[in-house]
C-alpha positions in Angstrom: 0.0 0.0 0.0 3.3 2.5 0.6 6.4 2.8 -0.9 9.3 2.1 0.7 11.0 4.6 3.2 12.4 7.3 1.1 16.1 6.7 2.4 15.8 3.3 0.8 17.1 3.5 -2.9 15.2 0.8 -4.9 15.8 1.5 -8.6 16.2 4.6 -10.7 15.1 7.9 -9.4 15.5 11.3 -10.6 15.7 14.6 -9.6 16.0 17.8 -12.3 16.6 20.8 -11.3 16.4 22.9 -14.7 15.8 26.4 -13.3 18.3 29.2 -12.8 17.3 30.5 -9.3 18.2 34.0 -8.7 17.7 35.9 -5.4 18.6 38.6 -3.2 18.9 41.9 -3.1 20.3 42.5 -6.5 17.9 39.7 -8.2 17.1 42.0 -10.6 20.4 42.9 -11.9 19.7 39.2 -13.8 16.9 40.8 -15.9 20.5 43.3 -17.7 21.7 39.7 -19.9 18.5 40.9 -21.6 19.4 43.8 -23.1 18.3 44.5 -26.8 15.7 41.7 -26.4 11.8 41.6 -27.5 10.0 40.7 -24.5 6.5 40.0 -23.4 5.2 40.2 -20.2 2.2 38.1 -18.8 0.3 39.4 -15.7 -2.4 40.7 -14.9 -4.2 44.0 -14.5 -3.0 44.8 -10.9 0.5 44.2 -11.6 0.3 46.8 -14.4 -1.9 49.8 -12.1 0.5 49.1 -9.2 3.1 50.0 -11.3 5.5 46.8 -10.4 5.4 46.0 -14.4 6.7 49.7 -15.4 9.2 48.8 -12.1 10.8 45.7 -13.7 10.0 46.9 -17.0 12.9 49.5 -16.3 15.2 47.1 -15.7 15.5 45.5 -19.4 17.4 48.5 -21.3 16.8 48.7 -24.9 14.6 46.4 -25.3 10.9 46.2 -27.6 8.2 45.0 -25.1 4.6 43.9 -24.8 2.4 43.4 -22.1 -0.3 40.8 -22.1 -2.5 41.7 -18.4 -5.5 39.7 -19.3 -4.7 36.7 -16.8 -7.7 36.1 -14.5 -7.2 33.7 -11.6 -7.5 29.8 -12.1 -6.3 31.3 -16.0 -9.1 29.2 -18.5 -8.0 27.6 -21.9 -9.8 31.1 -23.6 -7.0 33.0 -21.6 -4.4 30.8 -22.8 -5.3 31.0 -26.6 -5.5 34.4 -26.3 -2.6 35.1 -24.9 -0.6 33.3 -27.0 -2.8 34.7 -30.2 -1.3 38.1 -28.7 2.1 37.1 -28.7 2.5 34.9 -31.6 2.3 38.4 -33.9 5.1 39.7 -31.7 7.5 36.7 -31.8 9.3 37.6 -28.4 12.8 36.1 -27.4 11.9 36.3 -23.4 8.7 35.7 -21.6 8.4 37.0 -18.7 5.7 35.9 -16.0 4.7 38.4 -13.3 2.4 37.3 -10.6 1.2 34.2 -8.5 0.2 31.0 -9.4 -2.3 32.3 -12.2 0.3 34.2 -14.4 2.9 32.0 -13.9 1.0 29.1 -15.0 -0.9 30.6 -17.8 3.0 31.7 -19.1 4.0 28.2 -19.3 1.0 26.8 -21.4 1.0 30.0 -23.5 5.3 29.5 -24.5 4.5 25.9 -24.5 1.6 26.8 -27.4 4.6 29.5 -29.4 7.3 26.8 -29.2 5.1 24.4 -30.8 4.2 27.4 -33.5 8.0 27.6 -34.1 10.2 24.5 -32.6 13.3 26.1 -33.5 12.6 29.7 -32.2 14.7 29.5 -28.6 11.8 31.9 -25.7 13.6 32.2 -22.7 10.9 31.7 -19.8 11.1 33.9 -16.7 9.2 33.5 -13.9 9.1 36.5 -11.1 6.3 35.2 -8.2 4.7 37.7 -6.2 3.1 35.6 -3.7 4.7 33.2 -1.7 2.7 29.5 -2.1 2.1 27.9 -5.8 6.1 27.2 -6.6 5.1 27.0 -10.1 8.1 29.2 -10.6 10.5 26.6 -10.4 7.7 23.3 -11.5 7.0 21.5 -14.8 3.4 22.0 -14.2 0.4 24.1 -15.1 -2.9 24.0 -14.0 -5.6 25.3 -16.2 -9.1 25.1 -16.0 -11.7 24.6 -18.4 -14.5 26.7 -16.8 -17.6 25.2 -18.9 -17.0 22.1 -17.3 -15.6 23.1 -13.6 -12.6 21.2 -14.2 -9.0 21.6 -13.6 -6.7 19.8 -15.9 -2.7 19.3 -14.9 -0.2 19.7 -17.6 3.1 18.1 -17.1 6.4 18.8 -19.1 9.7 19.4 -18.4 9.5 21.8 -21.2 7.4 24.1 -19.7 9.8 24.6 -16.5 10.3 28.2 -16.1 14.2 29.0 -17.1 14.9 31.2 -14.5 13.4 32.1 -11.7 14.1 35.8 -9.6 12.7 35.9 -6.3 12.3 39.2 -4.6 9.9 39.1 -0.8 9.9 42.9 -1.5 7.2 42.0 -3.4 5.4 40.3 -1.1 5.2 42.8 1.5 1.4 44.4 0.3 0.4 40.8 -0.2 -3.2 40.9 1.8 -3.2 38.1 4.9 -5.8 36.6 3.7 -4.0 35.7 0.7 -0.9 34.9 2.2 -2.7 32.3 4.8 -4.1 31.0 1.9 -0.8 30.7 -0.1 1.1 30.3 3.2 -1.3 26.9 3.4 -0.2 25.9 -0.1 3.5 25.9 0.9 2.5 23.7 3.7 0.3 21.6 1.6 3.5 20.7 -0.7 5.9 20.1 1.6 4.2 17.5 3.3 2.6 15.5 0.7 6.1 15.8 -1.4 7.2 13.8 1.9 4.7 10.9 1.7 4.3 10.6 -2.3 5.4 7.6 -3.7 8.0 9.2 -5.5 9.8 11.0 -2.4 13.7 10.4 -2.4 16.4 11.7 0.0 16.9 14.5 -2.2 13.3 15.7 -2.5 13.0 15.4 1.2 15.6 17.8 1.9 14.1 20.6 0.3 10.9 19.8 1.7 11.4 18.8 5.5 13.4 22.6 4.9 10.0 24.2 3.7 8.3 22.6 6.4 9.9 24.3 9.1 10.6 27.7 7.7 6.6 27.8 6.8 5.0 26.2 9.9 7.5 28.8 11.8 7.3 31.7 9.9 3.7 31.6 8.6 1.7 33.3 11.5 4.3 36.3 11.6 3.8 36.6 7.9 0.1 36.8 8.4 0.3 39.3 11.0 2.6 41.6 9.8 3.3 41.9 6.0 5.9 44.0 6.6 7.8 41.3 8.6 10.5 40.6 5.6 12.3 38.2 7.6 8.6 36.2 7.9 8.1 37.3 4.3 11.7 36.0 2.7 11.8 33.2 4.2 7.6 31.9 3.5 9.0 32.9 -0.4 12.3 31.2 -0.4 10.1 27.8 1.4 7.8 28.2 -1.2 10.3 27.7 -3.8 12.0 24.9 -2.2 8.9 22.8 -2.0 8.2 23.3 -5.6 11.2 21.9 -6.2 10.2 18.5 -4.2 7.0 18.2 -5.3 8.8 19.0 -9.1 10.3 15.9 -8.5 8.3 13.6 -5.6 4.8 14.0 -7.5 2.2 15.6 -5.0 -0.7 13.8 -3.8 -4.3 13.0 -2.9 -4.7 16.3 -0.8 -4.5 18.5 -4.3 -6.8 15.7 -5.9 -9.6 16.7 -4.2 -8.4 20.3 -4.0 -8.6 20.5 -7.4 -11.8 18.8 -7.9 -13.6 20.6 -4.9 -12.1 24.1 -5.9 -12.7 24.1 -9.5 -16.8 23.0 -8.7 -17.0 25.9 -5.7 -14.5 28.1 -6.4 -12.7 28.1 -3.6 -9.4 29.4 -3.4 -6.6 26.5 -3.8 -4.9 27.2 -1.0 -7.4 27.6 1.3 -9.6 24.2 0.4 -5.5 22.7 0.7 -5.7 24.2 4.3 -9.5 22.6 5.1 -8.1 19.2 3.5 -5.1 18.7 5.1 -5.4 17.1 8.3 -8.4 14.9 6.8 -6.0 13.7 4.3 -3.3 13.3 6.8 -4.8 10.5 9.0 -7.0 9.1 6.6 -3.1 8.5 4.4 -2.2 6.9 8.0 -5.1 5.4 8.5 -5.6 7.0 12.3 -9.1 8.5 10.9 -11.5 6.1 12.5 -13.4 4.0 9.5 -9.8 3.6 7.8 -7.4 1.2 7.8 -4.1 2.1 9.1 -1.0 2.5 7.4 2.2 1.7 8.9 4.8 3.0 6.7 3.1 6.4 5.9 2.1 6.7 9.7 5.6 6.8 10.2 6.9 9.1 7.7 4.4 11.3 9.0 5.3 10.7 12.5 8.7 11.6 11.5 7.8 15.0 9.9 5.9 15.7 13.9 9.3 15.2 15.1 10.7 17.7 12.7 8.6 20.5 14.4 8.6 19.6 17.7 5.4 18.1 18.5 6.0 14.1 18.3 4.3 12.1 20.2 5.1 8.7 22.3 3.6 6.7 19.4 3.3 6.8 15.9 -0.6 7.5 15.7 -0.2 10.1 18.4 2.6 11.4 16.2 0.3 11.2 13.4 -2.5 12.8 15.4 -0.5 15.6 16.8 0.6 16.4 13.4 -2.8 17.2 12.1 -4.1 18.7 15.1 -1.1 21.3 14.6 -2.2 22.0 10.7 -6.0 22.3 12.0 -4.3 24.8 15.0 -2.6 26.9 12.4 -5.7 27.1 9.9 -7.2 28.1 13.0 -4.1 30.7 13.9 -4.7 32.6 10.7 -8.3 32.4 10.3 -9.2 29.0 7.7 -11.7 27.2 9.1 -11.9 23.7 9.3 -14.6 22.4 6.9 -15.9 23.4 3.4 -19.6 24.2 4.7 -18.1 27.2 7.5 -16.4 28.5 4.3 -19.8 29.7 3.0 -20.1 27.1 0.5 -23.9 26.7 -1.3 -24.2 23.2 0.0 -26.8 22.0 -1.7 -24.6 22.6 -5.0 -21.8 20.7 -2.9 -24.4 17.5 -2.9 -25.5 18.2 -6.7 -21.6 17.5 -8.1 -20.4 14.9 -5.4 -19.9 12.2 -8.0 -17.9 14.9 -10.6 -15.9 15.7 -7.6 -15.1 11.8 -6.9 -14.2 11.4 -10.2 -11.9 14.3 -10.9 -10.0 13.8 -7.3 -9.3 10.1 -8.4 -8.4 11.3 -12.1 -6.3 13.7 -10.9 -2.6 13.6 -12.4 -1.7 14.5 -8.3 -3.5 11.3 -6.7 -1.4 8.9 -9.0 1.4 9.5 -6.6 -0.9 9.3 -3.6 0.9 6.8 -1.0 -2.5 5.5 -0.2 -4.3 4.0 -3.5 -8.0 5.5 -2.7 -11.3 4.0 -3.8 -14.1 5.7 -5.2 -16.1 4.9 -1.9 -13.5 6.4 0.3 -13.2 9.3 -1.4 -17.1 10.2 -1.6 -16.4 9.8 2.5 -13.7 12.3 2.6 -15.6 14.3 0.5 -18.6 14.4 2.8 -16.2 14.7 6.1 -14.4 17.9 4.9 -18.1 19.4 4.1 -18.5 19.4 7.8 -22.5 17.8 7.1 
């Protein structure tokens, strides 16, 4: 039912680590090996009123730029063709993707679309985040949804990895705390299911148990105070580093049904991550009662307790005391703890209960669940995190 402890080696793994990470006070000094360049941005409209485009923008001397600002969030496959309608007629040499999750994901399926237009025209794909949660800055994948239907579909390629990747917390300080809970949560979220997927290693561990414990510590500050950049830098710099394990380790069934719940009630990902998590925690373990346990994964997760301090004298209190922390934190920053206390029209919750099984078990994130789920345990799960 689960792998084999991550520090056992049994075959061939990999681990690619294609992006240029760039970060620091003088990140932006990268964006001068540009000069002369045509280059697009992709964003969207706040990024261009606040005047952080025309900021960066500044930085790229001599160069002929567009601006495509039309990104929405959860970016739809009309946003993608459109985007990449817009920059097809400019032919740029450097993308540039401005933003959170939304922008940075509808960049990669809209230089994915151009290089298929022209395989041998080299785009140079730079991603700038300016929240601190998806990772997609460093990741081969892009979510996309295809609103008609409510769905969220998962695109995977190695080709669609951003090529480098500045990271600035100065431009996360006006990030709102509800938002950075949310994507705070996401971080979270990552780390721990890169952990427990079945394609985990030593080396994706590293980078997540280290997101872990900068996010569970520095979450709360970052909530409370925006301005904190110690709380800020280092929730930014956690965020990138469990991108990088997930990249690798595959996520889980947590952004299954995060997927297939948000995308039917529009609730933000991070957030139904958040209301998820320690649901998906025991149930993985098997602690949740109605489950059977789940030795090896009980123990990896009793190992991650360890990591921040609140182990327990057994594995399923370990277990237990792990989740009770994520549902304390949620808690700490105001996410509630089921899908009905977010407001959710439950009756429409009811009406697409069988979509929402089948997308969570079609999900290209379950595959590397370490717990193979059933379609009967998953229509409980769903009906436990509704709080009904």
């Amino acid at each position: 039912m689960m792998q084999a402890a991550s520090t056992t080696i049994s075959g061939m793994q990999k681990c690619t680590l294609k992006t240029e990470i760039v970060f620091g006070p003088s990140a932006f000094d990268r964006l001068q090996g540009f000069r002369g360049q045509r280059v697009s941005f992709i964003t969207d409209a706040f990024m261009v009123q606040s005047g952080t485009v025309a900021k960066i923008q500044a930085r790229l001397p001599e160069c002929e730029i567009t601006v495509f600002d039309e990104v929405v969030s959860d970016p739809t496959l009309e946003v993608v063709a459109k985007g990449a309608r817009a920059l097809a007629d400019f032919r740029p040499d450097v993308v540039i993707a401005l933003g959170g999750g939304s922008p940075i994901d509808a960049a990669k399926a809209i230089v994915a679309t151009l290089r298929d237009l022209s395989p041998s025209r080299r785009i140079t794909l730079v991603a700038i985040p300016t929240t601190s949660g998806t990772g997609s800055e460093v990741t081969a994948f892009s979510v996309i949804t295809e609103a008609g239907r409510g769905i969220k579909h998962t695109l995977r390629s190695e080709q669609i990895t951003p090529d480098v990747a500045l990271l600035d917390p100065q431009l996360v300080l006006t990030v709102p705390s509800r938002v950075t809970a949310d994507t705070g949560m996401d971080v979270i979220t990552h780390a721990i299911e890169a952990c427990v997927s079945t394609g985990a290693s030593v080396l994706t561990d590293a980078f997540a148990e280290k997101a872990l414990k900068l996010a569970f510590r520095n979450l709360p500050d970052a909530v409370a105070d925006g301005q904190n950049l110690y709380a800020r830098a280092s929730m930014h710099y956690a965020s990138c580093m469990a991108g990088m394990a997930f990249n690798a380790s595959g996520l889980g069934l947590n952004h299954g049904l995060a997927h297939a719940i948000g995308a039917r009630m529009h609730i933000p990902h991070g957030r139904i991550n958040a209301v998820l998590l320690p649901l998906v925690i025991e149930y993985n373990a098997g602690t949740l009662d109605g489950f059977a346990q789940c030795e090896p994964v009980a123990t990896r997760y009793a190992e991650l307790a360890r990591e921040l301090e609140i182990e327990g004298p057994t594995v399923r209190s370990g277990v237990k005391n792990l989740a009770r922390a994520v549902t304390r934190l949620n808690g700490q920053i105001g996410i509630p703890q089921t899908v009905c206390a977010l407001g959710v029209d439950m009756a429409e919750y009811v009406r697409h209960e069988k979509e929402m099984v089948e997308s969570a078990l079609a999900d290209a994130s379950t595959a590397t669940n370490p717990r193979k789920p059933t379609p009967e345990e998953v229509t409980k799960l769903i009906r436990l995190v509704a709080g009904r």
